[in-house]
C-alpha positions as CSV (number, residue, x, y, z in Angstrom):
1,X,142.6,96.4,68.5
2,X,145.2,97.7,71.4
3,X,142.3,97.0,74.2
4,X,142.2,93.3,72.5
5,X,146.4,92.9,72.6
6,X,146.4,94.7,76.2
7,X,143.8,91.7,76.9
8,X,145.6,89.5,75.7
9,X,149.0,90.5,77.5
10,X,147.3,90.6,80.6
11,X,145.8,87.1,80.1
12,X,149.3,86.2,79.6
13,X,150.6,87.5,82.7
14,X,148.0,85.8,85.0
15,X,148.1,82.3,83.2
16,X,151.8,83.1,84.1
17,X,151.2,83.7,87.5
18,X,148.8,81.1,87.9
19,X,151.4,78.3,86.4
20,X,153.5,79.6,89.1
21,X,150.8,79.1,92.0
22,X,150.2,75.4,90.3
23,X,153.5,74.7,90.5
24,X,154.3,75.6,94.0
25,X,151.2,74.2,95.2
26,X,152.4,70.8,93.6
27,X,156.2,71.2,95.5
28,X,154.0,71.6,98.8
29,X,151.7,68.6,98.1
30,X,154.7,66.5,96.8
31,X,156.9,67.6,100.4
32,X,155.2,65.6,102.6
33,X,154.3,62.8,99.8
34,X,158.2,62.6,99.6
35,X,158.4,62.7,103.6
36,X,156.0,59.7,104.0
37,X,158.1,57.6,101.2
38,X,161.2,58.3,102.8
39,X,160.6,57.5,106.5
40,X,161.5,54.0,106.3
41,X,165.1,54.7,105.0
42,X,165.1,57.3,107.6
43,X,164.4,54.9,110.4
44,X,166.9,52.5,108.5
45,X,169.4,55.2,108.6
46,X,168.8,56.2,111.9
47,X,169.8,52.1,112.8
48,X,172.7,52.5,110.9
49,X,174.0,55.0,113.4
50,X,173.5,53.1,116.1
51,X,175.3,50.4,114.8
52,X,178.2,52.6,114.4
53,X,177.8,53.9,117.4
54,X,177.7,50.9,119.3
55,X,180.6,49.7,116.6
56,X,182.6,52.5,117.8
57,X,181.9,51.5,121.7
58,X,183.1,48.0,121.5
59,X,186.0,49.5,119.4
60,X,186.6,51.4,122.2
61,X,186.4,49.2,125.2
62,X,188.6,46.7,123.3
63,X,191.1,49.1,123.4
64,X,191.0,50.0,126.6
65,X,190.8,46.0,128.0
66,X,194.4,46.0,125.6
67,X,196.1,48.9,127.0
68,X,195.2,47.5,130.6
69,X,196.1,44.2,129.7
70,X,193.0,42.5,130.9
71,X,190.8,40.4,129.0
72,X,187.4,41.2,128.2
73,X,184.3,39.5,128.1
74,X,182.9,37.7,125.0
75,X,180.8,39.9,123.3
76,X,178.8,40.1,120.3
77,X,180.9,41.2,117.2
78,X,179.0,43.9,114.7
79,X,179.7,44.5,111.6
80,X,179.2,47.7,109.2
81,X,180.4,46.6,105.6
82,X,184.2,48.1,105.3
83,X,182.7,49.9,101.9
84,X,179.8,51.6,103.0
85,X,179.0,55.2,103.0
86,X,178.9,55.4,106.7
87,X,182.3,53.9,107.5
88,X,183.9,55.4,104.3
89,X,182.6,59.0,106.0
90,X,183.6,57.9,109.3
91,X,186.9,57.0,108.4
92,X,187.7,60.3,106.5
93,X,186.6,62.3,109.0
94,X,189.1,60.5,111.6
95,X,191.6,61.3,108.7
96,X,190.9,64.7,108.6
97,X,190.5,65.2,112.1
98,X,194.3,63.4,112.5
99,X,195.7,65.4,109.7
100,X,194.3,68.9,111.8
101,X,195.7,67.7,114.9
102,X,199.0,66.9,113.6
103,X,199.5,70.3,111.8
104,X,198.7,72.1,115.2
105,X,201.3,70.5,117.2
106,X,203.6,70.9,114.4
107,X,203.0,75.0,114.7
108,X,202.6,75.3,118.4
109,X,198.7,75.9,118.4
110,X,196.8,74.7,120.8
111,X,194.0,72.6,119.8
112,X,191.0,71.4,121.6
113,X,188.2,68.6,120.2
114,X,184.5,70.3,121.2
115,X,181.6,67.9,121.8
116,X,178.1,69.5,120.2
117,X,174.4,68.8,121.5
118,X,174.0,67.1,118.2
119,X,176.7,64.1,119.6
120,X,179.3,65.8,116.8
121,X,182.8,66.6,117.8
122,X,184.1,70.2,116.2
123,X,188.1,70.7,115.7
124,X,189.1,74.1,117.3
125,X,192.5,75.7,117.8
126,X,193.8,79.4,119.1
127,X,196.6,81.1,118.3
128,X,198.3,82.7,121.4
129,X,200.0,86.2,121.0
130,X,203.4,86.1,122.4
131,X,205.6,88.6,123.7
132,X,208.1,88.4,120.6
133,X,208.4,86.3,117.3
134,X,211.6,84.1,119.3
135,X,209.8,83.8,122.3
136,X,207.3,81.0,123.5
137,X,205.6,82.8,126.5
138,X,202.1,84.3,125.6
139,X,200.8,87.4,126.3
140,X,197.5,88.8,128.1
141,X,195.4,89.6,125.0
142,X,193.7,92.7,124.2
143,X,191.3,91.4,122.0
144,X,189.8,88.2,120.3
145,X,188.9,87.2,116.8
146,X,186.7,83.9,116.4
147,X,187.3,83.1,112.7
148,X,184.6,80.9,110.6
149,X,186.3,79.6,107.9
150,X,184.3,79.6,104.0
151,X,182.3,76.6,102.4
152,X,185.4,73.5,101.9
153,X,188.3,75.1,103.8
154,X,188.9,75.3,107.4
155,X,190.6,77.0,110.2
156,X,193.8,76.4,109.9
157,X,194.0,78.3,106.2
158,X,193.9,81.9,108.2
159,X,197.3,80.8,110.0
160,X,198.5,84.2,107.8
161,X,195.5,86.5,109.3
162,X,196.1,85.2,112.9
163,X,199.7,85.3,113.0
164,X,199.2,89.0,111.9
165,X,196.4,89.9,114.3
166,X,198.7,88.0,116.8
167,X,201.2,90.9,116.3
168,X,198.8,93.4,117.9
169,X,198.6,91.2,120.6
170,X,195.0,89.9,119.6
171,X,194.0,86.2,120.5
172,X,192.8,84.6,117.8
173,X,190.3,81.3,117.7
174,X,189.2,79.0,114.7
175,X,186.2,76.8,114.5
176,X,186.2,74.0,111.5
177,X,182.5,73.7,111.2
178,X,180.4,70.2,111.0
179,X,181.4,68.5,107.4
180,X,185.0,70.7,107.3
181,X,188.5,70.3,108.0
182,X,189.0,68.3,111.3
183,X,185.3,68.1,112.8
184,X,183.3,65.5,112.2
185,X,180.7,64.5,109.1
186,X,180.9,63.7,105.6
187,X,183.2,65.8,103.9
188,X,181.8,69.4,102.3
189,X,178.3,68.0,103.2
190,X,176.2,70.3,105.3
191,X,173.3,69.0,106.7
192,X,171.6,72.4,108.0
193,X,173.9,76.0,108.0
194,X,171.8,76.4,111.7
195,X,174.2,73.9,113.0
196,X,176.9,76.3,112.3
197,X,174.8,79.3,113.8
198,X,174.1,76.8,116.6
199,X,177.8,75.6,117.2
200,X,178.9,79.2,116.5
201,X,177.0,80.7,119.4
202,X,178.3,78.3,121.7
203,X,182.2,78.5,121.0
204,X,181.7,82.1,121.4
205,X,180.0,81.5,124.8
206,X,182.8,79.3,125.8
207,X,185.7,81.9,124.5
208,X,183.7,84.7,126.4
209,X,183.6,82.7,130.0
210,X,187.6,81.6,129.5
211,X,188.4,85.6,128.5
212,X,186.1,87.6,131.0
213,X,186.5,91.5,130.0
214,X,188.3,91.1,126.5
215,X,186.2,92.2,123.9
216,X,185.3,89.4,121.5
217,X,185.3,90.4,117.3
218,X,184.3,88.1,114.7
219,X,186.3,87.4,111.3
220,X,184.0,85.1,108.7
221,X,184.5,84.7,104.7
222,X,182.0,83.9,102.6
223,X,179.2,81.7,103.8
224,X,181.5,82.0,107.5
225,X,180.2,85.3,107.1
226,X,176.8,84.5,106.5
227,X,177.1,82.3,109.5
228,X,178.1,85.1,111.5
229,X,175.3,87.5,110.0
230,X,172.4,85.4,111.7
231,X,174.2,84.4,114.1
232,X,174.5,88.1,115.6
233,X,170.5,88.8,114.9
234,X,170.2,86.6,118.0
235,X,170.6,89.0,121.1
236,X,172.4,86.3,123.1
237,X,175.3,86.7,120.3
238,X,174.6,90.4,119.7
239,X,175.8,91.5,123.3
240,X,178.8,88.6,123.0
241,X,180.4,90.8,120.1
242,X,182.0,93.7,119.6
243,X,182.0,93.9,116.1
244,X,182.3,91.5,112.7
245,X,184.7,91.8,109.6
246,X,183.7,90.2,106.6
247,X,185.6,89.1,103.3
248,X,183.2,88.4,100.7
249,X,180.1,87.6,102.6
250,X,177.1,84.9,101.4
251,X,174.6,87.7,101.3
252,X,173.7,87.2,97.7
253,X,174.2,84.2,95.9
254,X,172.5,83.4,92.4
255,X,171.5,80.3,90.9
256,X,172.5,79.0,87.9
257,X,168.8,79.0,87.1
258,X,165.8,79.7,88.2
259,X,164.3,76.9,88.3
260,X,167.1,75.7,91.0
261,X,165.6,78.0,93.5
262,X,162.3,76.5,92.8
263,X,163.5,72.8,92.4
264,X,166.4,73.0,95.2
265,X,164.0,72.5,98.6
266,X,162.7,68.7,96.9
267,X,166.0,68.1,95.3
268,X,167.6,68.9,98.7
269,X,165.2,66.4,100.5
270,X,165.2,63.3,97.9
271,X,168.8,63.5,96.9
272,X,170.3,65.4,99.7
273,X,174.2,64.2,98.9
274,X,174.3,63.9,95.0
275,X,176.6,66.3,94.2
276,X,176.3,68.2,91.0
277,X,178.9,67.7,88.3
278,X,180.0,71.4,87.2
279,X,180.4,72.3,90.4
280,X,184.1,72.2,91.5
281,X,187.3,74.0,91.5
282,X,188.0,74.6,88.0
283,X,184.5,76.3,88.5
284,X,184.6,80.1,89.3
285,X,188.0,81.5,89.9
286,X,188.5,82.6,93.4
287,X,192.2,84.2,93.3
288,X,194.4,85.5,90.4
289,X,197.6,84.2,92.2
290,X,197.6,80.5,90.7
291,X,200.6,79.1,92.9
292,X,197.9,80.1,96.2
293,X,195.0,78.2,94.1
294,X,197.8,75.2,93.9
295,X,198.4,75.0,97.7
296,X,194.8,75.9,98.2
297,X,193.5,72.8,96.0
298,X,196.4,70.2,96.7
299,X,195.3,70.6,101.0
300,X,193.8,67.0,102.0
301,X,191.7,69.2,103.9
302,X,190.4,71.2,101.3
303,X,186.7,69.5,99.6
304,X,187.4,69.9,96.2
305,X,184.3,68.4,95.1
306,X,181.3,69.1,93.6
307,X,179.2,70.7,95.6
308,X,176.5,68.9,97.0
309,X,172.5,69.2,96.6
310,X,171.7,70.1,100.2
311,X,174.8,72.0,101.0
312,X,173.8,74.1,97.6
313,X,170.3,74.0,98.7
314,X,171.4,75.7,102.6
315,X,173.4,78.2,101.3
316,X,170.2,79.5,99.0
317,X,168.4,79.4,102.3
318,X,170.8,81.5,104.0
319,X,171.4,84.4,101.7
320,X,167.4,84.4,100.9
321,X,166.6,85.0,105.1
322,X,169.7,87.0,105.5
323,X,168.4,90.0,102.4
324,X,165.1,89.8,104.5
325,X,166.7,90.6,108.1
326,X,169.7,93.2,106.6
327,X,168.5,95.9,108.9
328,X,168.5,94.1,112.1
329,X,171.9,94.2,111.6
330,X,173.3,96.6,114.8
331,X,176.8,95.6,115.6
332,X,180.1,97.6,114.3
333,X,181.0,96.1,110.9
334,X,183.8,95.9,108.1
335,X,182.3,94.6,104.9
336,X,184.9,93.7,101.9
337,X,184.7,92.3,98.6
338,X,186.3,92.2,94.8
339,X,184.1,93.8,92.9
340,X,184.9,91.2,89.9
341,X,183.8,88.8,92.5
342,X,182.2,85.9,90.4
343,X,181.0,83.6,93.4
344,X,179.3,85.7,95.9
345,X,177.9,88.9,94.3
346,X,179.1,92.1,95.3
347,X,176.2,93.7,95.5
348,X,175.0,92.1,98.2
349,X,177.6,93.3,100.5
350,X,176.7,96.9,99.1
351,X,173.4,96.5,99.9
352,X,174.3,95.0,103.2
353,X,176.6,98.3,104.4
354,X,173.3,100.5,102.9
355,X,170.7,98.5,104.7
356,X,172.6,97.6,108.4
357,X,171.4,99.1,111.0
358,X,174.9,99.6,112.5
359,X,176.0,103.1,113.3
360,X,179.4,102.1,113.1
361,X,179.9,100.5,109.3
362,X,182.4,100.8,106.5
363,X,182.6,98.7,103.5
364,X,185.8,98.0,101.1
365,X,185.8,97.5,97.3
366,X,188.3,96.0,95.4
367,X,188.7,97.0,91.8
368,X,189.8,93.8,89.9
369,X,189.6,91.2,92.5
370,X,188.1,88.1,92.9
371,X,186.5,85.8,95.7
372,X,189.4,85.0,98.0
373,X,190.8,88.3,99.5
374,X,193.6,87.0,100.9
375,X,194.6,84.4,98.7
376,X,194.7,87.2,96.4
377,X,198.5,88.9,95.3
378,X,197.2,92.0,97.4
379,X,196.6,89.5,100.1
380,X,199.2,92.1,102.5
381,X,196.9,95.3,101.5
382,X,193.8,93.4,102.8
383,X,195.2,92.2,106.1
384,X,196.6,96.0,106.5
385,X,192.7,97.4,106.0
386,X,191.8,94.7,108.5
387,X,194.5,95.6,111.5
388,X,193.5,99.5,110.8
389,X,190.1,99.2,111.3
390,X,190.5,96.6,114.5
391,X,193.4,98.7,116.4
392,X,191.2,101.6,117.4
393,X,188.4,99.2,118.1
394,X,190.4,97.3,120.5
């Protein structure tokens, strides 16, 4: 009787296995099925953009032929329907991008619009140290801090962190990445994360060549530090750095299922912009301090969305290759986290700090606190662990 129910058990377990197998082996003949279908509203799309493009163009030398006050030639008009998804994206991201400009002259930052090998432009601004809070004349810097913002938030929203790291006469860089705050693409959509990596690795090539000698440190939250994580597993980064300090890191993110992490790759390619309903900001809470949660959600260039299928779909992607490549890890690192953290789990910064292969790596836990460190009422007592750990580094 128990060698019949042991039979039976492990019957169970490989018809288990084997529905598994069947079903993955479906997903991989259904890819390229999906591939073939969609080609011809790829090539459509693909159309689309140069219809914008060339929209943009004439928009553009009309402009000009009206500042000059010559007349231009007769030319073909072309029309993209005022309503469609392409304009509507373009036109918010011209929004946004006006909106981050405006708030940068306001506060004295310099700002500068960053053209990527994709044909994107990316909004980036600095925040100068200067030689006393009354005074408008900069400082030689002793150190720099490129920050990578978190998924729907930008740069600007670590005015606080800079401004503090500015007191320590540290120069201090932002980067609104594709789909965010003032850079281009439809809003909280993210096409591929190893844009990000991609675009990362060359602001910090750029920062490097304009600041020869001044050791570069990166600050990221959330999936911004994800983006950092792979980005500094590529040795052309690796020797670019100094070290990284992470709030909250996309290391370890779970589904709400299962079956999302096995449905996510074809949803992500059929559907790649649906957005999914219960995902938004009355989702998780990220802060305890509700009046920071107001200012954080009433910002235009906030995404307060749902999130969308392939932006959902990248960050699974991420925090799967990043648990496989933890011990590459070599550069000096701060890792902190709440430990009642309820979007990124906690344990995956834990097991980051175990696994890194850094000699030089400390982590922070924060009993009772949530996602967004320094949103959070001990906002003051995070920035503090931050400054001590980067003075005698700098």
């Amino acid at each position: 009787m128990a060698g019949s129910m042991q039979a039976a058990e492990a019957a169970g377990r490989i018809s288990a296995l084997l529905s598994l197998l069947a079903l993955r082996r479906i997903l991989a003949v259904l890819q390229p099925l999906l591939l073939l279908l969609l080609l011809p509203f790829r090539w459509r799309a693909r159309r689309g953009d140069a219809v914008a493009s060339a929209v943009a163009d004439a928009v553009s030398s009309s402009s000009s032929a009206v500042a000059s006050g010559k007349k231009g030639k007769a030319a073909v008009t072309l029309r993209v329907p005022a309503g469609s998804p392409m304009a509507c994206a373009r036109r918010q991201a011209l929004a946004r991008r006006e909106a981050a400009v405006r708030r940068a002259r306001e506060a004295g930052r310099e700002y500068e619009l960053i053209p990527t090998a994709r044909g994107e432009t990316l909004f980036t601004q600095t925040w100068w140290p200067h030689a006393s809070s009354s005074s408008s004349s900069t400082v030689k810097p002793r150190a720099l801090v490129v920050v990578m913002h978190g998924l729907n938030e930008h740069s600007g929203r670590y005015d606080h962190l800079a401004r503090r790291l500015n007191a320590m006469d540290v120069k201090v860089y932002g980067m609104d990445w594709t789909g965010h705050g003032g850079s281009d693409g439809l809003h909280g959509y993210v096409q591929s994360l190893d844009h990000a990596v991609h675009d990362l690795k060359m602001f910090l090539k750029k920062v490097s060549a304009e600041n020869p000698g001044v050791p570069c440190f990166c600050f990221g939250h959330s999936t911004g530090g994800g983006i950092i994580l792979k980005a500094v597993l590529d040795p052309e980064v690796d020797v670019l750095v100094r070290g990284i300090i992470l709030t909250s890191p996309a290391v370890r993110v779970q589904p709400a299922h299962p079956v999302v992490a096995v449905l996510a790759p074809v949803l992500a390619l059929v559907a790649p912009r649906y957005q999914f309903a219960g995902s938004h900001k009355k989702g998780p809470p990220v802060s305890r301090d509700r009046e920071a949660l107001r200012v954080k959600y009433s910002d235009p260039l906030v995404f307060t969305g749902s999130i969308r299928v392939r932006t959902g779909y990248e960050i699974l992607r991420l925090t799967s290759f990043l648990q496989q490549q933890l011990r590459r890890v070599t550069v000096p690192l701060l890792v902190m986290h709440g430990a009642d953290d309820m979007v990124t789990d906690p344990d995956g910064s834990r097991r980051l700090h175990r696994e890194a292969s850094s000699v030089d790596k400390s982590i922070r836990l924060y009993d009772g606190l949530l996602h967004d460190l320094l949103i959070e009422p001990e906002k003051e007592q995070i920035m503090g662990d931050i400054v001590d750990w980067l003075r005698p580094r700098i």
